[in-house]
C-alpha positions, 0 to 999 in steps of 0.5 A: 189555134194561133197560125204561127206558119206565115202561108199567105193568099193563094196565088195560082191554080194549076190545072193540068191539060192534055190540050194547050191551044183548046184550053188557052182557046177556052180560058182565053176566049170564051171565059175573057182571060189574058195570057200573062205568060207566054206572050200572046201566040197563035199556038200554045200547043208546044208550051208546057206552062202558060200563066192566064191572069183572073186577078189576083190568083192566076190560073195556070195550065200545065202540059202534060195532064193526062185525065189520071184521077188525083194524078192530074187534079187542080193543085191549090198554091200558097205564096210564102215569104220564107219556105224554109220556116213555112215547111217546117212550121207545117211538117210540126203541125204534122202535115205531109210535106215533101222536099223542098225543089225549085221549079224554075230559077228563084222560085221554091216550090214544096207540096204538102197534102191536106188530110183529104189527100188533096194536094196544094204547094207552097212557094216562095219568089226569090 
């Protein structure tokens, strides 16, 4: 079957954590990765999103991960260029996709489940 959906690399991987400064400590310094986003702190434990750079997919922790299995499991991103076409491109191939939302001002953000149960988002930068 031809991909007629236009859904590009991944480009991040959020994983959701209880702990911010441990897991910045750990991803940071043990595993050797920069902090892109928020600017280098020596406390991240009030941050809800800190954005770590691994190359060309980044790693994102996200606050608020509370050891839920499934609730707070790894979420693969796919960039896309046009959401719009994209959702709709997938919902025909009768893929569970919900709304359409934005996560932060000019970027789209819609998350759909693999037949596993797994869940993965496509989004799109203005």
């Amino acid at each position: 079957m031809a991909k007629t959906n236009a859904i590009g690399e991944i480009m991040e991987i959020i994983l959701y954590v209880d702990d911010m400064n441990g897991q910045v400590s750990f991803y940071r310094d043990k595993m050797g990765f920069k902090v892109k986003t928020p600017q280098e702190s020596t406390d991240y434990s009030n941050e809800f999103w800190v954005e770590l750079d691994t190359g060309s997919c980044s790693l994102a922790l996200h606050a608020g991960g509370k050891r839920r299995f499934g609730a707070d499991a790894p979420k693969f991103v796919f960039r896309v260029s046009d959401i719009l076409a994209a959702r709709q491109s997938l919902i025909d191939q009768e893929v569970e996709m919900g709304e359409i939302r934005s996560a932060a001002p000019g970027i789209w953000v819609c998350d759909g489940v693999d037949p596993e149960g797994n869940k993965f988002s496509i989004e799109s930068h203005e």
